[in-house]
C-alpha positions as protocol buffer text, in pm:
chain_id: "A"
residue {
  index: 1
  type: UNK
  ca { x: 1784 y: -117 z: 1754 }
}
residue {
  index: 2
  type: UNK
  ca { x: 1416 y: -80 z: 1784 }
}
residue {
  index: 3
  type: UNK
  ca { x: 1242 y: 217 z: 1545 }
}
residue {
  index: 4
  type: UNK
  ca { x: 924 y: 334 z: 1737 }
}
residue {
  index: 5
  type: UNK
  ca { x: 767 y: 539 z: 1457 }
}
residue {
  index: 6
  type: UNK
  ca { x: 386 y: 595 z: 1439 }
}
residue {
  index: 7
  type: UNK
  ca { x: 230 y: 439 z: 1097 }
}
residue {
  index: 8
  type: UNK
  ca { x: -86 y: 329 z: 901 }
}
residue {
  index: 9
  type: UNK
  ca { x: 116 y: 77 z: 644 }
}
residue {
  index: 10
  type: UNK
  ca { x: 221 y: -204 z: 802 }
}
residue {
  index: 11
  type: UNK
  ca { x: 426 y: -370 z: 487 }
}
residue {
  index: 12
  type: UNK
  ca { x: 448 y: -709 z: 624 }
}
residue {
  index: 13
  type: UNK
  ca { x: 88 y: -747 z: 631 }
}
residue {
  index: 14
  type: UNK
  ca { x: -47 y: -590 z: 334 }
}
residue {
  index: 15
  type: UNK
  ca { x: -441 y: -605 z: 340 }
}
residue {
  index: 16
  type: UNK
  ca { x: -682 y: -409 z: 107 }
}
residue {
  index: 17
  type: UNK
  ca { x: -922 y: -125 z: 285 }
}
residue {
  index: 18
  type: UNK
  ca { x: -1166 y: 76 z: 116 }
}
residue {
  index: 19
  type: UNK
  ca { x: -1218 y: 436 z: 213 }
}
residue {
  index: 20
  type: UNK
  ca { x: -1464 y: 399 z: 427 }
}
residue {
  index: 21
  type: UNK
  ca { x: -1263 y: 197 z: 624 }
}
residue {
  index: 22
  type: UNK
  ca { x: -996 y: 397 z: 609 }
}
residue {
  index: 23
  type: UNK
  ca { x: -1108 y: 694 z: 803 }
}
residue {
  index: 24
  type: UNK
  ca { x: -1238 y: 527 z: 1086 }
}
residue {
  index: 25
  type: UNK
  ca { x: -827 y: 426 z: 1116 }
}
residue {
  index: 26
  type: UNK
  ca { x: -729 y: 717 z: 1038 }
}
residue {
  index: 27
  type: UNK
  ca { x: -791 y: 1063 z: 1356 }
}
residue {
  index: 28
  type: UNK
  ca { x: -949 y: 1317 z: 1183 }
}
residue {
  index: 29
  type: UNK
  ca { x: -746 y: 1578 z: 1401 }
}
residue {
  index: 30
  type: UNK
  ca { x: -471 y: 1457 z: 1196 }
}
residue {
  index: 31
  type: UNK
  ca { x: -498 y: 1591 z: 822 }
}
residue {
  index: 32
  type: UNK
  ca { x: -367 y: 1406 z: 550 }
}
residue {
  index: 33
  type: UNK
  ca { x: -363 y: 1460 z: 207 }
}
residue {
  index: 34
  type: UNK
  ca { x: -350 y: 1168 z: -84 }
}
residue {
  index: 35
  type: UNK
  ca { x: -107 y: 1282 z: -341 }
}
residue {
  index: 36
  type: UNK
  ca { x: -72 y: 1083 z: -700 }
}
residue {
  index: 37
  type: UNK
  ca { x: 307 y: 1079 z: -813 }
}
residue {
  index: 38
  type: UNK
  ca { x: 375 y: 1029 z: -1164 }
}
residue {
  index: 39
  type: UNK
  ca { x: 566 y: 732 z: -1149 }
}
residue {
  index: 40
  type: UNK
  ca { x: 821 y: 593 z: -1406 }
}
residue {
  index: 41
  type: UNK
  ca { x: 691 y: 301 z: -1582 }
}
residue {
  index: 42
  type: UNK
  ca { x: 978 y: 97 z: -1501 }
}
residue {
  index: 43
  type: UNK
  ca { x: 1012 y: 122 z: -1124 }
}
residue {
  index: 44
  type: UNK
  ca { x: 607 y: 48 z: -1150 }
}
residue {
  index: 45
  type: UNK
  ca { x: 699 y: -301 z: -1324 }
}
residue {
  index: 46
  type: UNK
  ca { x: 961 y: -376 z: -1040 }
}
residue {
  index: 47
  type: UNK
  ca { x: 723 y: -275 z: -788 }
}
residue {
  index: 48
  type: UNK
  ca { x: 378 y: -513 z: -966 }
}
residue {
  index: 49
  type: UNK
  ca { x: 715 y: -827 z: -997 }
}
residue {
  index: 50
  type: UNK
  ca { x: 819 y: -796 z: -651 }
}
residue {
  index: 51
  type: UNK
  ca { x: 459 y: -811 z: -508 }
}
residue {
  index: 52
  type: UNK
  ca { x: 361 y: -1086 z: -770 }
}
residue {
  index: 53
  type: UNK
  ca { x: 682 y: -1243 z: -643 }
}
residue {
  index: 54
  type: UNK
  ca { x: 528 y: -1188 z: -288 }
}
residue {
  index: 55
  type: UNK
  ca { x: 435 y: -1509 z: -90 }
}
residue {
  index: 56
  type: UNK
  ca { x: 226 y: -1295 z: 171 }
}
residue {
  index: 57
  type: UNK
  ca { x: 58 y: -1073 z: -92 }
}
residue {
  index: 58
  type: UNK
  ca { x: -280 y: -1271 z: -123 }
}
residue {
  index: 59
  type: UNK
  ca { x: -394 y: -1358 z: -435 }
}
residue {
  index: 60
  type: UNK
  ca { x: -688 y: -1128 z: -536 }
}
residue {
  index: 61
  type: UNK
  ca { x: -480 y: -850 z: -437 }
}
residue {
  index: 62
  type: UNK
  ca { x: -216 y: -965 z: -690 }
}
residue {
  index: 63
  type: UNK
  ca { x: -506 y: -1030 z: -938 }
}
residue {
  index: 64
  type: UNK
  ca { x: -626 y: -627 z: -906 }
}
residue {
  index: 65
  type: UNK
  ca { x: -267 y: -513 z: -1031 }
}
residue {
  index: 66
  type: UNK
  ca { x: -289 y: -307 z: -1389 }
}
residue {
  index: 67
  type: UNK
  ca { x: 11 y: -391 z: -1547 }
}
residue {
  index: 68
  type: UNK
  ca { x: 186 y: -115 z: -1680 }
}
């Protein structure tokens, strides 16, 4: 079954982009809005394991992580 479904994350290849950057991706005729959820401190230390865990997360991403 093939999922064709527009998106800006591609999960696979996780890369860092700054702002900037990110608008020029991103059509301005489309809004968005970034939203900060307040997260539960235990689903954020499974999330910062599994992408420490991560063999394609690089390095100085992993590095960045605050750990909760």
């Amino acid at each position: 079954m093939v999922r064709e479904k527009e998106s800006i994350i591609e999960c696979n290849l996780p890369f860092l982009i700054n702002r900037h950057e990110f608008t020029k991706i991103v059509d301005p005729k489309h809004k968005f809005k970034v939203v900060a959820r307040d997260i539960p401190s235990e689903i954020k230390k499974n999330i910062i394991k599994a992408i420490n865990n991560s063999p394609i997360v690089k390095p100085f991403i992993k590095k960045m992580l605050i750990q909760p």
